[in-house]
C-alpha positions, 0 to 999 in steps of 0.5 A: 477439529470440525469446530476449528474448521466450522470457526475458520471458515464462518461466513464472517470470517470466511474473507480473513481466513482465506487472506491468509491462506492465500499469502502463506502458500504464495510465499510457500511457492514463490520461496522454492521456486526462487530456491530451485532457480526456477524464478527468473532475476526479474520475478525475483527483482519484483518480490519485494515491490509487489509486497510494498504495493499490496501493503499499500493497497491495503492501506487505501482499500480502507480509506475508499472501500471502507470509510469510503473517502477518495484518498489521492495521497497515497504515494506521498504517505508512501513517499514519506515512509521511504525516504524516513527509513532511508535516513533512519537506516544510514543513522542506524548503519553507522551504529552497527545495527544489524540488517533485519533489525534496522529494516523492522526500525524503519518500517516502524519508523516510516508508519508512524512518520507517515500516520503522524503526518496523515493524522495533521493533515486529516484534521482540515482535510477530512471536513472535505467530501467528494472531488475536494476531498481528493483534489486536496490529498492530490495536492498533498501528495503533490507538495511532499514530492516537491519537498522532498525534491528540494531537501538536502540531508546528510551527517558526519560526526559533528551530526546532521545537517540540513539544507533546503533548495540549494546545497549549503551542506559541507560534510566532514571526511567519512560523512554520508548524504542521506538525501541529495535533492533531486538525486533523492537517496543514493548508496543506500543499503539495500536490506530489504526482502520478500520474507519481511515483505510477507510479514507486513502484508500480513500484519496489515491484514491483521490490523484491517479485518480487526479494525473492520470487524471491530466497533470502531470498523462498523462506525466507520462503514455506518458513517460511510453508508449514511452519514445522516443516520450516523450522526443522528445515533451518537456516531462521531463522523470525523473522528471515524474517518480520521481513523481509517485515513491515519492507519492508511497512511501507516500502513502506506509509510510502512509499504514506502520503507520496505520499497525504498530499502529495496532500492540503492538509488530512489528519487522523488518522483517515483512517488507522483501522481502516477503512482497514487493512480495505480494504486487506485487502479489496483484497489478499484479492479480488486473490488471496494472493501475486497482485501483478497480482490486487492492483493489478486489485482496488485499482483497481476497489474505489477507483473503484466507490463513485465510479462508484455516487456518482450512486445516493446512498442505494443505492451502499454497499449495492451496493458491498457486494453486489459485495464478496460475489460477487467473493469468492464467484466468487474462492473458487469452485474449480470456477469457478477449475478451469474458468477454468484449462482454457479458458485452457490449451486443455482445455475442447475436449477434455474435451468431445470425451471426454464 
């Protein structure tokens, strides 16, 4: 059994262990809270996008924290997820698949759209560094809003049809509209919950500790730290940083599929450059490569503009004050320094030495 626990808790490990303690209990807590009515319908309502947005945090704290890459596309990998599972669900519906299964399906199907998208674009785009690095995936992300905007999707019996810009499309009775230009995706099935919202994070979890303590995750932070040094010891600099940026843009498609069957209604411009901004927020206030910091972060930022929704005119101002002091104390190394040596017994004996 002390063996078990000295495992759990190594120092190497220590950061994983505690990920996964804190998702279980807080999954424990929040499901009887909402089972013995003590969680209000707003609380509730935010259950599923607050897993969404972590999974997708996740997913950019390996891009930036770990491969140390400025990904601004985050929303449009998102984007990409939602509306690939809103169509993959409508078709799936119509076949008589059952909620949870065709909600795991699209989830699926959101991450490997999205990560196939990540990895043609990662090819031109990983040979940038720095402010074009993410100026280009702005852009990217900026094109998949404009695309999707403009595209007109439904089926019927005699199957799919398509139209760009203008709706050319003419479907049969009893045929659906799957995406309807800028209406985006209407009279969806919503069947989505917090329980598969968990499950993802966790995965996600999984598939980054793994990879960030694998070879390949220490080839992507060697060539984060010192390219130079990376190369020069048979380290292959693209392929490394196309890893981490294809599996985060699955795991933000993955994100994007359960926030879209989350809502019956959902546009385009959910996903614009507001959105990739917050999400950098998140990861930035949560800590660089601290996947705990990030989940901590995601969910206070979610939930604060709701908490201050009864200040009306004043909570965006308040928010932003907020904003400005994490940052400050998150950045405060004299802060973090005195943090560090009560946490490790110091405090006490550098008093008794002054």
């Amino acid at each position: 059994m002390n063996k078990v626990i000295n495992t759990l808790f190594n120092p190497k490990v220590r950061s994983r262990t505690i990920s996964f303690l804190v998702v279980i209990a807080a999954y424990v807590i929040l499901t009887l809270l909402s089972a013995t009515g003590h969680l209000s319908r707003l609380f509730t309502s935010l259950l599923v996008p607050v897993t969404a947005y972590i999974v997708a945090a996740i997913g950019l704290n390996l891009n930036v924290g770990i491969s140390g890459e400025l990904n601004l596309g985050q929303a449009g990998f998102m984007s990409i997820g939602a509306f690939s599972a809103v169509v993959v669900s409508g078709v799936l519906q119509a076949a008589g698949v059952g909620d949870i299964l065709r909600l795991i399906i699209c989830m699926a199907a959101g991450a490997l759209i999205a990560a196939l998208m990540g990895w043609l674009i990662s090819i031109p785009v990983l040979k940038l560094q720095g402010d074009y690095l993410a100026i280009v995936t702005l852009a990217f992300g900026q094109i998949i809003k404009s695309l999707i905007t403009n595209m007109y999707l439904g089926f019927d019996e005699n199957g799919f049809q398509f139209s760009f810009v203008n709706n050319n499309t003419s479907l049969a009775p009893g045929g659906k509209m799957l995406l309807n230009g800028p209406m985006g995706a209407t009279g969806t099935a919503r069947i989505s919950t917090f329980t598969m919202g968990i499950l993802l994070i966790a995965v996600s979890l999984i598939v980054v500790y793994n990879l960030m303590y694998s070879k390949s995750g220490r080839a992507i932070m060697a060539a984060r730290d010192n390219r130079i040094a990376a190369e020069s010891v048979g380290i292959n600099i693209s392929n490394t940083k196309m890893l981490a940026f294809v599996v985060s843009a699955g795991m933000a498609g993955a994100a994007g599929a359960l926030y879209g069957l989350n809502y019956s209604t959902l546009v385009p411009n959910k996903f614009d450059f507001n959105t990739s901004i917050l999400i950098l927020v998140y990861v930035v206030l949560g800590g660089l490569g601290n996947m705990n910091g990030t989940m901590i972060a995601t969910v206070v930022l979610v939930l604060l503009p709701e908490l201050l929704r009864s200040m009306q005119d004043y909570r965006m101002l308040i928010y932003a004050i907020v904003l400005i002091l994490i940052m400050l104390l998150t950045n405060n190394e004299a802060l973090k320094n005195r943090i560090d040596q009560i946490r490790h017994g110091k405090g006490s004996a550098g008093a008794k030495e002054g």
